[in-house]
N, C-alpha and C positions, 0 to 999 in steps of 0.2 A: 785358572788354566793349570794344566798339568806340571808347568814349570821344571821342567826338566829334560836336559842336552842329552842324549844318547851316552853314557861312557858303557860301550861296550868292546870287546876286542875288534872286530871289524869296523868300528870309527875312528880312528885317530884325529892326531887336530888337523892333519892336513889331507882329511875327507873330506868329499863334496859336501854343501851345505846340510842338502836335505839328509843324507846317510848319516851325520851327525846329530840331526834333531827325532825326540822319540817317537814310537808310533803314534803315540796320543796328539803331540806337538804336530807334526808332519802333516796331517789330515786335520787338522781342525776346522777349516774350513767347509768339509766335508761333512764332519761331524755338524756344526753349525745350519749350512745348507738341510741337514736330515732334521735335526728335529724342529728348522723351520715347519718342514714339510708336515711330520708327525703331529705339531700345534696345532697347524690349519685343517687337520683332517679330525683331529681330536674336536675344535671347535665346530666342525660342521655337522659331526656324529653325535656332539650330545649339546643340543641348547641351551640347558641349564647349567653349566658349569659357569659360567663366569657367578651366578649366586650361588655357588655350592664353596666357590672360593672363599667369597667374601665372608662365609660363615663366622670363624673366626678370625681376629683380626691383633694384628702386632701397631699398638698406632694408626695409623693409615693404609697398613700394609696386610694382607693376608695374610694369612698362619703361615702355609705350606710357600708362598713365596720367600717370605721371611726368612724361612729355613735356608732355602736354596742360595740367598744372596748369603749368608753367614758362612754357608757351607763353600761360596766361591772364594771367601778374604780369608778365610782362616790358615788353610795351606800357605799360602803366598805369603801373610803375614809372621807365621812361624819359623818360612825361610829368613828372613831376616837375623842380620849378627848386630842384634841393639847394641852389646859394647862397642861399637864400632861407631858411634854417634859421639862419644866424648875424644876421640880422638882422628885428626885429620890425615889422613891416609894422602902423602905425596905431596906435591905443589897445590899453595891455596887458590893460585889462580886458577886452579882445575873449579874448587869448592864456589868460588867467586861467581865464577864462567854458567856453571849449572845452574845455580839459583837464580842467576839473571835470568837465563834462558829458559828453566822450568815456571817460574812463579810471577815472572815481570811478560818477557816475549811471547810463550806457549800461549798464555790465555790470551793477551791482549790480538795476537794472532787469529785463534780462533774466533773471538768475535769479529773480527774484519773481514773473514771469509764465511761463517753465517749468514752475515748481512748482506753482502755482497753479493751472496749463490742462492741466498736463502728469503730474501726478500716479502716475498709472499706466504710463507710457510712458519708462523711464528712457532709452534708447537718443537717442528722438526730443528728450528732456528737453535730454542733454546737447549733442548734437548744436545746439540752440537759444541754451545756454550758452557754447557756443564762438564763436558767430555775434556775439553781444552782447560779446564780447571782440576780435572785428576790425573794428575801426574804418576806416572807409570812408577811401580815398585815388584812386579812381578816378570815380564816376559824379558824386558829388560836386559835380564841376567842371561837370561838364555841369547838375545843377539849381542853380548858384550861376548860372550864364552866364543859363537859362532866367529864373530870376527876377530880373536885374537885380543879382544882388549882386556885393560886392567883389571883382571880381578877385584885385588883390595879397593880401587879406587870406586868398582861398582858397586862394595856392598858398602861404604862412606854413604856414595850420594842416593844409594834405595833408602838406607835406614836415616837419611835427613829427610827425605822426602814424605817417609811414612810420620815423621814428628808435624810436617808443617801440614800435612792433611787434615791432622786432627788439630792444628793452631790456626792456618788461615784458609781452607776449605769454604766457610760459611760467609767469611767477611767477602773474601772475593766473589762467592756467587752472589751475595747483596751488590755488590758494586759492578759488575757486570751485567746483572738482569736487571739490578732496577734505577740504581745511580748515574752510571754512564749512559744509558738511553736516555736520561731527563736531561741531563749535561747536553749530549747530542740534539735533540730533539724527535729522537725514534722516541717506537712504543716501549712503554715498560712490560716487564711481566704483570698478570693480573693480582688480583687484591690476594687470592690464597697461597702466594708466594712472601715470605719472610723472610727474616733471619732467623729468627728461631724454629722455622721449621725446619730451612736447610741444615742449621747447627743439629738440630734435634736426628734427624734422619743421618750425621755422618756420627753423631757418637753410636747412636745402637748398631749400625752396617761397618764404621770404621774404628769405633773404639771397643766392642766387645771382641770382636776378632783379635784385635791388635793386643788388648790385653790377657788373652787364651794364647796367642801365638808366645807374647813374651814370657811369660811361665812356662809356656811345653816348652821352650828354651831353655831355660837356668834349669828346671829340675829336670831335663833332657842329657843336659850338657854336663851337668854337677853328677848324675849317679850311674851315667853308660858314657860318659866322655864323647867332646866332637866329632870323633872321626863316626864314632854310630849315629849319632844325631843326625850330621848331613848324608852320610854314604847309605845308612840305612833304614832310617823313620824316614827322613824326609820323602826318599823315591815310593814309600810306600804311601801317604797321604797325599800326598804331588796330585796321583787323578779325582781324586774328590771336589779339587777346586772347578776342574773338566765339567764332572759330574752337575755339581750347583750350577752352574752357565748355562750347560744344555738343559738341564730340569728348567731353570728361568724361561728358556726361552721358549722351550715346550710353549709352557703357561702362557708366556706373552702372546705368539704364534694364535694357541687356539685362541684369545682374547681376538685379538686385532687381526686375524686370518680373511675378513669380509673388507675390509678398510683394505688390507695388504695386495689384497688378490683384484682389490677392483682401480688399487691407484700404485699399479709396478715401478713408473718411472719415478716416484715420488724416494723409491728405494736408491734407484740410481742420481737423483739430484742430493739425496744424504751424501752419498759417497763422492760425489765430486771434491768439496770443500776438506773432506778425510784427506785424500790424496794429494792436494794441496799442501796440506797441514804437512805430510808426514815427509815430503820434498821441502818443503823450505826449511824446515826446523832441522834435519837432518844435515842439507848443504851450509845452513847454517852454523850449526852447530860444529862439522866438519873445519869449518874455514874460518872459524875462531879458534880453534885447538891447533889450526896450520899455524895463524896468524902469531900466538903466544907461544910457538914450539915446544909445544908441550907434549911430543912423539906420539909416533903416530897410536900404539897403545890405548893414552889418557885421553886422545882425542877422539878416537874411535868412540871409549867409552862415553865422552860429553856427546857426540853427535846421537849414540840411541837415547840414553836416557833425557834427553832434549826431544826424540822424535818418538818416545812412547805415552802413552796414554793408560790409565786405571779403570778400565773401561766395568772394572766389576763394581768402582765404586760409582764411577757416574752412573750406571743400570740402576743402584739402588736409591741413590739418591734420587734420579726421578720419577720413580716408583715412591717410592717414599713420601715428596714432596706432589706430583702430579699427579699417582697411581698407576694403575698394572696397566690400564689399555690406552695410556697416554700419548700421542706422538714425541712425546720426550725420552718415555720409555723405550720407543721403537729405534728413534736415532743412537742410543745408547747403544742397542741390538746389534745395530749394521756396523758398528764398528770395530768388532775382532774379525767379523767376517772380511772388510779389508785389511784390517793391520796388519795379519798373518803373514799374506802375498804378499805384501806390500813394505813389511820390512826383511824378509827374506831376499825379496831381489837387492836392498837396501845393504845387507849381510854381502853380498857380492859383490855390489859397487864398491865397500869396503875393502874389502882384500883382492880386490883390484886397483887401487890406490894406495895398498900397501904396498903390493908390487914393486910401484914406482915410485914412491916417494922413502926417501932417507928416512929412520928409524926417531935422528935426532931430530930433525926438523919435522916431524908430521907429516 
């Protein structure tokens, strides 16, 4: 995503939400909605495209797909201030507080509302599964900015987030997809699901990126200094992540446009379980930063980065792991398409609660 807040002269901080988020940001939903639209009509206009894809192939992945998913982590991963991983920016029960809530609650959450909403739908199930395992390291910034919260303490818990992607990413998709169903006595995922294939699919989508992002940082920062790095590489690479999403989705769209168009509600039972997700982690989140008074700042910041999602890495990962016209792939889809709206109004309830609540106590 374009990952980037509007600083222009007519936003200030204390502009309405959307006057402060970019054009790219603001509409992305929009955008999203179009090249749904543009895939399905690409896929009806030319029948042999889905073998025109497959032609060449990254692993299990398409050339040209491959690209787009690289081309979405890259920006995002670049934003990140990797020195900022050796040292704990504020109160540790902030650091404490997230990692429960990203890496213990997130997931364990998202599979109880899969199953629960999802019952029937194992494709869309898992695909929701994988979601609630990628922990948000990009928009993040943008509703921590939107509602006022901790700067330093957001780029702490993006740049720990982005280390345990690449450390416990794979272990936890084995143990949700196929440990805890057997524990349970649900279904597993099928035979072509692993651990090493899940490992395999987050080093090339999350470790190539992540290692290109952190070099155009040091020789960024070492020979034009920070202030040009963030104020003026960044916003210019920022729409490319846009860019890779919507090229994704194109592709996926025309893939799965016959599937999409003949099972609509199938779109809207994804999103119920999202919406869920994105209210309890958030009040969640919210009312553990009250509860340790940890103002309301640090807490704002624990409630997004507990109620976002990576949604570029889970796309790739079940693309990677399932392929292009997967319904795993498709749940991945639907998901920026709600997060947007849905943590924008979330940005409001925010600082609406700022309002009223004391600075010290949260």
């Amino acid at each position: 995503m374009s990952d980037m807040v509007a600083e222009r002269a007519g936003a200030p901080d204390d502009a309405p939400v959307l006057a402060r988020l970019s054009t790219l940001d603001r509409f992305l939903p929009v955008w999203i909605i179009a090249a749904m639209a543009v895939g399905i009509g690409l896929g009806r206009a030319i029948p042999g495209l889905a073998g025109a894809l497959d032609t060449v192939r990254v692993g299990r992945v398409s050339l040209p797909i491959a690209v787009g998913l690289l081309l979405m982590m890259y920006p995002v991963l670049a934003k990140v201030r990797y020195g900022e991983v050796g040292r704990v920016a504020g109160d540790r029960r902030l650091l404490v507080s997230s990692l429960l809530l990203n890496w213990i609650a997130g997931p364990a959450l998202m599979f109880a509302l899969a199953w629960l909403l999802l019952p029937d739908l194992p494709a869309y199930r898992t695909g929701l599964i994988i979601v609630g395992l990628a922990r948000c390291i990009a928009m993040v910034l943008i509703w921590n900015d939107l509602s006022c919260g901790d700067r330093e303490a957001a780029a702490v818990l993006v740049a720990i987030n982005s280390v345990f992607q690449i450390v416990a990413f794979a272990a936890l998709g084995w143990f949700y997809l196929q440990v805890l169903p057997g524990w349970l006595g649900l279904a597993q995922v099928s035979a072509q699901f692993s651990l090493g294939t899940i490992a395999g699919s987050v080093l090339v989508f999350l470790g190539i990126p992540l290692l290109a992002g952190f070099v155009t940082r040091q020789v960024g920062e070492r020979t034009r200094g920070r202030d040009w790095y963030e104020q003026r590489f960044l916003p210019r690479i920022g729409p490319v992540a846009l860019y890779g999403l919507l090229f994704t989705i194109i592709v996926l769209f025309a893939l799965q446009g016959h599937t999409i168009t003949a099972r609509p509600l199938d779109v809207a039972r994804i999103a119920l379980p999202l919406l869920a997700y994105f209210a309890v982690m958030f009040g969640g989140g919210f009312a553990l930063g009250r509860r340790l008074r940890l103002g309301y700042a640090k807490t704002a910041t624990l409630a997004f980065t507990a109620a976002g999602n990576n949604f570029e890495l889970a796309i790739a990962v079940a693309i990677g792991v399932f392929g292009v016209t997967s319904g795993q792939a498709l749940a991945g889809v639907v998901g920026p398409l709600i997060e947007v709206p849905v943590l924008v109004a979330l940005v409001y309830v925010a600082l609406w609660l700022r309002r009223r609540l004391p600075e010290g106590s949260a």
